[in-house]
N, C-alpha and C positions, 0 to 999 in steps of 0.2 A: 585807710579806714576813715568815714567822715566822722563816725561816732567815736567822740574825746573820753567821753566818761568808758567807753569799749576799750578803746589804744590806753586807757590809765592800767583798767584793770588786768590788762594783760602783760602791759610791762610792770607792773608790780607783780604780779603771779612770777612772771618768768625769773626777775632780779630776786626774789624772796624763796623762790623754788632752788635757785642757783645758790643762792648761798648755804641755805641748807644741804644742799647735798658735797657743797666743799668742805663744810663744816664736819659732816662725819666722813668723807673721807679722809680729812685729818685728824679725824678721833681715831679711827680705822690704824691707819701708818702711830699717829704720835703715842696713842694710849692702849691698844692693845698688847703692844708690849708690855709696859710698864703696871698695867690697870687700874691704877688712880693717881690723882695727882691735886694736893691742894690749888687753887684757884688766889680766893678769898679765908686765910685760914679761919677754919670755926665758922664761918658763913656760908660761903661755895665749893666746892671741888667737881673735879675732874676724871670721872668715873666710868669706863669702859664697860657697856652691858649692852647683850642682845639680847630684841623682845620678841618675840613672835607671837604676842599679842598687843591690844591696845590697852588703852590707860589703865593705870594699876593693875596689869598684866591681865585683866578681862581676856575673857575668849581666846587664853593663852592656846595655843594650834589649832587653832581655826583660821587658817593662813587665807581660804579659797574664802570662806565664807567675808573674811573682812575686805578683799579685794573686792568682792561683789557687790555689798554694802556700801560702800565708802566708791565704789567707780559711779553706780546710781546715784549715790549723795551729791557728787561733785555734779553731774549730768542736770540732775535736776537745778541744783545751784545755779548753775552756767544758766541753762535755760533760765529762770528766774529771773538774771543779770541782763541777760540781752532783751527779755518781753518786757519786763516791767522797770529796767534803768535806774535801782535805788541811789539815792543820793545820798549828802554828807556821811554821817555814823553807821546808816545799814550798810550801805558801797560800802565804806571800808570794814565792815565786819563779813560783810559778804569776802571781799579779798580776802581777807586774813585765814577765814577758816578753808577758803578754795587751794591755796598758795600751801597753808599748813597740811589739808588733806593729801595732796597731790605729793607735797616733799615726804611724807610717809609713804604712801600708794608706792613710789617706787622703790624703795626698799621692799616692801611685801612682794612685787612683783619680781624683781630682780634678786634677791635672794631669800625671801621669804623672814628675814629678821628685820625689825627696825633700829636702827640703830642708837643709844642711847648715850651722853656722856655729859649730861648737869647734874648733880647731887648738893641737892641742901645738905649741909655738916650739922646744923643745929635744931631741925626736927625729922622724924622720920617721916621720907617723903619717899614716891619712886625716882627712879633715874628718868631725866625727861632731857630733850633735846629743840632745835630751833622750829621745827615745825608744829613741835606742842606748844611753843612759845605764841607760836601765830593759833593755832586753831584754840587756845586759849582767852588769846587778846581778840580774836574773832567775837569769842562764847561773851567775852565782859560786857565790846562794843557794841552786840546785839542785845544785851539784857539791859545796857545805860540807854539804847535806844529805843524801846521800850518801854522804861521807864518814864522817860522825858516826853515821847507820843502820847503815853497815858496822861500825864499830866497836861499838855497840851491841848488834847482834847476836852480837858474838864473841864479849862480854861473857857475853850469856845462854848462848849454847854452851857458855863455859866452865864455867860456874857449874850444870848441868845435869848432872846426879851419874851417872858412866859414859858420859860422851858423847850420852847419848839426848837427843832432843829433844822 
């Protein structure tokens, strides 16, 4: 590939895809036996659930319809990534939520549950796992990005002699 920023985000998708999916098949073998297990006591635990819907159990069996949604989501993504090439904070939000979607997408595909085994102990939260973790850190890096462009902008506005732009 001659395009670096392309060969980045692909081997992070692939390394970040992979470990998610090792990650629940060792929830899978370690915790469904057992079904919970402190972590971090009083802080984290170790909690075996399958979701067959998305966050906070939204559009719990609607298995086809999230597969459809979320395979367009990523598509579009992807395209966006290779047309227009974002750089620092969207690239890596871009990653995050591609790598997170994708490490969900095949759970729905392959057995229709996602698999789930982080649990906050000290508020109630749902059961989340490492590809919520990414399409999370995705959702932050896009909103801090965001952020900082808008203010960037106002900067140059101001700075632009008579208000012209």
């Amino acid at each position: 590939m001659k395009d670096k920023k392309t060969l980045l985000f692909v081997l992070f998708s692939v390394v970040m895809i992979a470990v998610d999916q090792v990650l629940k098949v060792w929830a899978t073998a370690a915790l469904a036996p057992i079904g919970q297990a402190d972590l971090i006591p009083g802080f984290l635990g170790l909690q075996y659930v399958l979701n067959d819907g998305m966050a906070f159990s939204m559009f719990a069996g609607a298995r086809w319809l999230l597969v459809v949604v979320t395979s367009i989501a990523l598509v579009l993504l992807v395209g966006y990534v290779v047309v227009k090439k974002p750089t620092g904070l969207f690239f890596w939000a871009c990653a995050c939520l591609f790598a997170g979607g994708v490490g969900n997408l095949i759970d729905r595909i392959r057995t229709g549950l996602v698999v789930d085994y982080l649990a906050f102990q000290f508020v109630s939260f749902p059961v989340f796992n490492f590809a919520d973790i990414l399409v999370t850190t995705g959702a932050g890096l896009l909103l801090l990005w965001a952020v900082l462009d808008t203010i960037q902008e106002r900067k140059k506005a101001k700075e632009q002699p008579n208000g012209t732009a």
